[in-house]
N, C-alpha and C positions, 0 to 999 in steps of 0.2 A: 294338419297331420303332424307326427312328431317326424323331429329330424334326427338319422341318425347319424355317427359320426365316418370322417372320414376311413375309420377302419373297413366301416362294414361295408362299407361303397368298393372299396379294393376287393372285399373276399367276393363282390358279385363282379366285379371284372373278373377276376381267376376265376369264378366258381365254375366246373361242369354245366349247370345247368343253363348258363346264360345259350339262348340261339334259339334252346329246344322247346320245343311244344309237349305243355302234358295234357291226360285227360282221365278222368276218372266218376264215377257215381259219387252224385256228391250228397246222395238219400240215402237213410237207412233201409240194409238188406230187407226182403220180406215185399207183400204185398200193400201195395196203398194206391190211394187216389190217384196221386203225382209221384215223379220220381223226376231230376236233373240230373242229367251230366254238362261238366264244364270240362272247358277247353281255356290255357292261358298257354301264353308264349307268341313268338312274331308272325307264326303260321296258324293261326287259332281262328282265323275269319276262313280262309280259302282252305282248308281242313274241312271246316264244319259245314262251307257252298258245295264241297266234292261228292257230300251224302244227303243235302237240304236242298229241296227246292223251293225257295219263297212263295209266297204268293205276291210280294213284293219288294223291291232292296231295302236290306237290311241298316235301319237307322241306329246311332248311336242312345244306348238307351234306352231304344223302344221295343216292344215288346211285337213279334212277327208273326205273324199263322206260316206254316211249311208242312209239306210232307217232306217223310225221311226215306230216304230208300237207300237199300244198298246189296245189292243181289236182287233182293225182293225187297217190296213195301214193307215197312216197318211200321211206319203211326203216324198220325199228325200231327204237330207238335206245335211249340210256342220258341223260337229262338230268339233270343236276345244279346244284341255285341254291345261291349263297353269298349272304346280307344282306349289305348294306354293313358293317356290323359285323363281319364274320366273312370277307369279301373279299379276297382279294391286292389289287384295284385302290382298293380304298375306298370303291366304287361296288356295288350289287347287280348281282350276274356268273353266268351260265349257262354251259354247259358243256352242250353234246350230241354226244354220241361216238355215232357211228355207222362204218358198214362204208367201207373208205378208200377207196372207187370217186370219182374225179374228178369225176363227172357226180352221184353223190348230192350229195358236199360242195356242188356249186356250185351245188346244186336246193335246200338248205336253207338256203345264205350267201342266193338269192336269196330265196326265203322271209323270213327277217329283214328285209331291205332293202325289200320288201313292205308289210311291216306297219308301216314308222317305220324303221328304223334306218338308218344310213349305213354307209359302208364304212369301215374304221379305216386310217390311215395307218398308214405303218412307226414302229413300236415305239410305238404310240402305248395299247396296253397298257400298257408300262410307264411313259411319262407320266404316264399316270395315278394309277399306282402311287407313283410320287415328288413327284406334285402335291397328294396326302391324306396325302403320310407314311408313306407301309409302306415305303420303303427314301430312304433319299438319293442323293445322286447317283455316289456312289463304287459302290456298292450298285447303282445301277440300269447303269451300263456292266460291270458284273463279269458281268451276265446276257447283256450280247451277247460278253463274251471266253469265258464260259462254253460257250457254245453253237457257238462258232468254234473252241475249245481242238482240239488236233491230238496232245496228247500229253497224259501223266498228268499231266507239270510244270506243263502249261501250266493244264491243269483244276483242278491243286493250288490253284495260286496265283489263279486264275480265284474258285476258291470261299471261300479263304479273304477274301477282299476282301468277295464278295456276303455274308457271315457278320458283315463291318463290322469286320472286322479291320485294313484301313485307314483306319477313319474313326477308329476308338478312339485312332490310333496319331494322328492328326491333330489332335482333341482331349486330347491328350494335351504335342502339342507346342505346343498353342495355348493351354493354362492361364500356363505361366510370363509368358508374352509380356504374356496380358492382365492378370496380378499386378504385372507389373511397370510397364505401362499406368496402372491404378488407382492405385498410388500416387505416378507423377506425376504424373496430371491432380489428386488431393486436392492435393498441394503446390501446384498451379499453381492452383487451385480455392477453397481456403482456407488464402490463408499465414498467416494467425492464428492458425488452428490451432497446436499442438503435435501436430505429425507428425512421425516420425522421418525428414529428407529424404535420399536416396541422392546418395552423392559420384562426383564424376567416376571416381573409381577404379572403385568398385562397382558403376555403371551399366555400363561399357565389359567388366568381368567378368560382369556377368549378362547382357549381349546374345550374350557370344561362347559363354557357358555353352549357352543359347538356340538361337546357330546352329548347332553342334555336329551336335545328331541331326538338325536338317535338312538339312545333309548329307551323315549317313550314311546317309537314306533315299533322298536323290535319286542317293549313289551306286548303289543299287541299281537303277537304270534301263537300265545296259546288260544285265543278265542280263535284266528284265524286259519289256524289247525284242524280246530275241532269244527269248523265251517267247511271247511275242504275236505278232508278225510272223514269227519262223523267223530260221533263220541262214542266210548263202550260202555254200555252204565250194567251194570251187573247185580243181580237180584239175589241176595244172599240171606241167612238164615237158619233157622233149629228147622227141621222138617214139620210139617202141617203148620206152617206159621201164613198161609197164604201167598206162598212165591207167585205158583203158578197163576192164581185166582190174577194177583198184581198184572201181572204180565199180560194176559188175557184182557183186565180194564184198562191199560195202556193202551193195546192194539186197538179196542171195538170189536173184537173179534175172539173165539176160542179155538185158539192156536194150539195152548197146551192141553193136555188132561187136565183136570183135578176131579181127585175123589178125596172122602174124609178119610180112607187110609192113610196113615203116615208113608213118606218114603217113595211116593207115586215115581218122581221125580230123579230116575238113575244117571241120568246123561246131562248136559249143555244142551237147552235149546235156542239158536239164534235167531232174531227177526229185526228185522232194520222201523225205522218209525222217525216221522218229524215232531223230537221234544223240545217247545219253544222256538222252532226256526230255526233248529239243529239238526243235523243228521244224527241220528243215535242207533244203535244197533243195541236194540236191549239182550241181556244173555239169564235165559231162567237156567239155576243150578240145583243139586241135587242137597238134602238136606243136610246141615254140619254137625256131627256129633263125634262125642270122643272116641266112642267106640264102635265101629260096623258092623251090622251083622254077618256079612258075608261078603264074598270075593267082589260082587257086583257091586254093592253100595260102597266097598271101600274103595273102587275105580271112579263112580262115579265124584265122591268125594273128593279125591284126589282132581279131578278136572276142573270142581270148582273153586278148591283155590290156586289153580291154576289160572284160571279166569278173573278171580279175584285179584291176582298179581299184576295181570294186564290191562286193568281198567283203568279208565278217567274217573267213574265217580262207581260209588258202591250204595244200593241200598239194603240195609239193614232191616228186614222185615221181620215184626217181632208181636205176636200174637198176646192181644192185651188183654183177652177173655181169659187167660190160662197163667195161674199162680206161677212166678217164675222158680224153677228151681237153680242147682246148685250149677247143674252142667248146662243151663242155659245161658249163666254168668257167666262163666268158665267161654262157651262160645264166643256170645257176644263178646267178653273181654278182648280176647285176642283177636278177632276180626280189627278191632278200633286199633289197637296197638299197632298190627301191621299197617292199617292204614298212615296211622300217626308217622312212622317211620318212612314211608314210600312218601309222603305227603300226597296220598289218595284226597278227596274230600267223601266223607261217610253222609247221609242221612239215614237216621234212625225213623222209621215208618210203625210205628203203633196201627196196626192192622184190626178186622172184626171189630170195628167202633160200631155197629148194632148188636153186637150181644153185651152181658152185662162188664165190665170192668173190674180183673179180680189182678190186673197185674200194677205198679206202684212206678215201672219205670217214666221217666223219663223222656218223650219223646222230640223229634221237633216237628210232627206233622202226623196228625191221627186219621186215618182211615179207615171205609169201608170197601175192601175191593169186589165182595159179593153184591151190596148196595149201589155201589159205585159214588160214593161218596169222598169228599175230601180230595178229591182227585184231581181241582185246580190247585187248589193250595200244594198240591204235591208237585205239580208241572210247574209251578210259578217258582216254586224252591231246587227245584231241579237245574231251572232257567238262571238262575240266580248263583247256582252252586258250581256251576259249567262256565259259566260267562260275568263274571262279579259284574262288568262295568258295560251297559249298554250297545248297541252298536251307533257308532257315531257316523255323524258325514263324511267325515275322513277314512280315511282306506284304511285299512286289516293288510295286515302280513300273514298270507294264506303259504309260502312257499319256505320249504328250508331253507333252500338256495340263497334267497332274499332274505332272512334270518343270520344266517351266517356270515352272509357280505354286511350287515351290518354291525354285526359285533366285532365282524373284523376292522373295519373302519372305527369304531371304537376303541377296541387294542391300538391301532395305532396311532390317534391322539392319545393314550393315554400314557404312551411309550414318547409320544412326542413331551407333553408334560414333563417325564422323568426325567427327560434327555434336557431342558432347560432347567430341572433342580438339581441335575448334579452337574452340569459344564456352563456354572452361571455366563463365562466369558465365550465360551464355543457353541451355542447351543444353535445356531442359525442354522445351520448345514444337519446337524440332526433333525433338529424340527420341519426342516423344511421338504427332508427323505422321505419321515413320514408320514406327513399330509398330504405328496405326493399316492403315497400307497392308501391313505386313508380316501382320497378322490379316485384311486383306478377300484378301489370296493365298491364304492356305490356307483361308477363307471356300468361293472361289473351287474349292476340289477339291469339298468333301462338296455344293455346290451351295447356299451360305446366300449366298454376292454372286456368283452366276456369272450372267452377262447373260445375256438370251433368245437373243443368237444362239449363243452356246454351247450353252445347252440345244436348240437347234434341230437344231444341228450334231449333239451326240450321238444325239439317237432315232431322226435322219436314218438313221442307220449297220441301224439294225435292222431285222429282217424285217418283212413283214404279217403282224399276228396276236401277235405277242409285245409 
C-alpha cells in the first residue's frame, strides 16, 4: 500500500474524526437484490453485536449468517468484520449485506447510529483510507473516477491510477529533482567539503532533462479530460443537410425528428453516447443560415453557435446530393474560420452518399446517415480527432488539480534555470528554493503537502458510504 507522509499522519492525530465510529449505506438508493451498510471506527464490532445476532462469532474476514434486530426483526443478513490490520480503511470495518429493500437498509443504518455511531460524510470512507495509508491520494480520487467512469477508457485509466500507477510515475519524476536538490544543498552545507559541485552548464541540463517527462505527462491531460468529463462533439450545418438523421445513426436509436422539411431542427438536442471509448455528449443544432425566417429559428440559431463555441470537436455536416450554393460557402466558411481561431478540430462529413453526387466539395469522410453507412470510418476519425495519440500503459492526467501542480513544478525549474543564467556565481541558493517548491508540487498530487482544503475539496466530490 502507498506510504503517506509524515504530514498526513499528524492531520489524523488532530483530526475530529479519529475515536469515532461512522456508518452509512454504502449501495445505491432504490430497490435491488442486495444493499450494505458499513461501519468503521474502534466501536465498529460491538455497535454492529448490539443489533446482530450471529449464528456464530464473527471471524476476521469471513463472511457470517445473522439476524438483525432492533426494536423488531429486521432481515437476515451476511455480516462480515475486517481488524484494523486487515481493513481497507485502517480502522476495524463491518460489512452487513442484507436484502436491498430501502426501509431495511435505513432500519439497520438507524440501528448503528443507535448504538454510538454517526452518520459518515461523503467519501469519508475513503478518508480514512488515505489518512492510515491504504492508498494516497492519487489512489484515493481514482476511486470516485472509477466509480463515475462511463466508458471502458474511462475505467481503464480510472484503474490504472487506483493500482498507483500514477503515483509510481510521480515518484519517479521526483527522485532526479531531489538528487539533484541534495547535492546542492551539501555544496551549500559544506563547502569544505570535497564535493564534486555542478557547473552552470550541467545544472541548466539536468533541470531541463527533469522538465522533459513533466511535460509529457501533463501533455496527456487533454485526452484525460475528455475521459473523465466526456467530449462535446457538436453537429453543425445548412439546414436539411442530415444533422438530425447523423445523430439518430450515432445513437442506434431516433432520438431526433427528421422530416424532408428544411428547419425541422429549432432547438439543441443533447444525448450522451460512447465514441471510441469516450464519453461524448453529442449536441444536434438547428440549421445555419444567414438569414432567419422568423423570431424562432433565429433563437434557435443563435444557440447553436452557442454550442458550437463550447465544443471539443465540431462536425461539419454537408449534404453532397445538393449543388452547393453561394450561402452554403459563406456557412461553411465561417464555421472553419472560427473553429481555426478557437483551435476547435472540424470534420467535414459529406452526408446522403446513396443519392447521386451533384456537390464538388471536399470531404474528409463520406457518409450515409439514412443507409448507415460510412459510419466506422466516421467513429475511427472521430476517435482519432479527440485522442491523436493512443491510450497507453501509462497513466492519463484525468484531474486539473494534477495538471496544474505539474505545470507548476515546471515554472519552477524553469525559473530555477533562469536563476543559474543570470547569477552565474550565486545560483545555488536560488536553484535550490525552487526545486524545493518544484518537489512540494508534485508533493501536492500523491497528497504528502496537499493542504486541508484540498483534501476537503476532494472527498467532498464523493458519495455517502464510499
Amino acid at each position: 500500500m502507498a506510504q503517506n507522509s509524515h504530514q498526513a499522519q499528524e492531520a489524523l492525530t488532530h483530526s475530529p474524526i479519529k475515536g469515532e465510529t461512522i456508518a452509512a449505506v454504502a449501495t445505491a438508493s432504490g430497490c435491488a437484490a442486495l444493499g450494505i451498510v458499513r461501519l468503521s471506527g474502534e466501536q465498529a464490532l460491538p455497535i454492529a453485536l448490539s443489533f446482530l445476532q450471529p449464528k456464530a462469532p464473527l471471524k476476521a474476514r469471513s463472511a457470517t449468517l445473522a439476524k438483525a434486530h432492533w426494536e423488531t426483526p429486521i432481515d437476515e443478513v451476511l455480516a462480515t468484520y475486517f481488524p484494523a490490520s486487515q481493513s481497507p480503511t485502517g480502522e476495524d470495518l463491518v460489512e452487513v449485506s442484507a436484502h436491498g429493500s430501502p426501509l431495511i437498509l435505513k432500519r439497520l443504518l438507524m440501528a448503528a447510529l443507535a448504538a454510538g455511531a454517526r452518520p459518515a460524510r461523503p467519501g469519508e470512507f475513503t478518508q480514512r483510507r488515505f489518512l492510515n495509508g491504504r492508498l494516497d491520494l492519487t489512489q484515493a480520487e481514482a476511486v470516485c473516477d472509477l466509480i463515475r467512469a462511463k466508458t471502458s477508457e474511462a475505467q481503464r485509466a480510472a484503474l490504472v491510477q487506483l493500482e498507483g500507477g500514477l503515483s509510481k510515475e510521480i515518484a519517479a519524476l521526483r527522485a532526479p529533482l531531489l538528487d539533484l536538490l541534495i547535492r546542492i544543498e551539501a555544496n551549500l552545507d559544506h563547502p569544505e567539503e570535497d564535493i564534486p559541485s555542478l557547473s552552470v552548464a550541467e545544472i541548466r541540463q539536468s533541470l531541463a532533462q527533469a522538465a522533459a517527462p513533466l511535460l509529457n505527462l501533463a501533455a496527456t491531460f487533454d485526452r484525460g479530460r475528455r475521459l473523465a468529463e466526456g467530449a462535446r462533439i457538436c453537429i453543425v450545418g445548412r439546414p436539411n443537410a442530415g444533422k438530425s438523421s447523423l445523430l439518430n445513426a450515432l445513437l442506434g436509436t431516433d432520438r431526433a425528428i427528421v422530416c424532408a422539411s428544411a428547419g425541422t431542427t429549432r432547438d439543441t438536442l443533447e444525448e450522451g453516447a460512447d465514441i471510441g471509448g469516450i464519453p461524448s455528449l453529442l449536441i444536434d443544432t438547428a440549421g445555419l443560415r444567414e438569414h432567419c425566417g422568423d423570431e424562432v429559428e433565429r433563437s434557435g440559431v443563435e444557440r447553436a453557435q452557442r454550442a458550437l463555441r463550447a465544443c471539443d470537436l465540431a462536425l461539419l455536416v454537408i449534404d453532397q446530393s445538393k449543388t452547393l450554393e453561394a450561402e452554403d460557402e459563406s456557412v461553411h466558411r465561417r464555421i472553419l474560420e472560427q473553429a481555426a481561431q478557437q483551435g476547435r478540430p472540424v470534420i467535414s462529413v459529406l452526408n446522403k452518399a446513396d443519392l447521386p453526387c451533384r456537390n464538388a466539395t471536399r470531404g474528409d469522410v463520406s457518409i450515409s446517415a439514412k443507409a448507415k453507412t460510412g459510419l466506422q470510418d466516421l467513429l475511427g476519425l472521430i476517435g482519432r480527432r479527440l485522442a491523436p495519440a493512443q491510450l497507453s500503459e501509462g497513466s492519463l492526467i484525468t484531474s486539473v488539480r494534477h495538471h496544474q501542480a505539474l505545470r507548476g513544478a515546471v515554472q519552477e525549474l524553469e525559473q530555477a534555470r533562469a536563476a543559474a543564467a543570470r547569477w552565474p556565481a550565486l545560483w545555488e541558493d536560488r536553484a535550490a528554493c525552487h526545486l524545493r517548491q518544484a518537489l512540494r508540487r508534485l508533493g501536492e498530487i500523491t497528497g504528502e503537502a496537499a493542504p486541508d482544503e484540498i483534501l476537503e475539496g476532494i472527498f467532498s466530490r464523493f458519495c455517502v458510504g464510499k
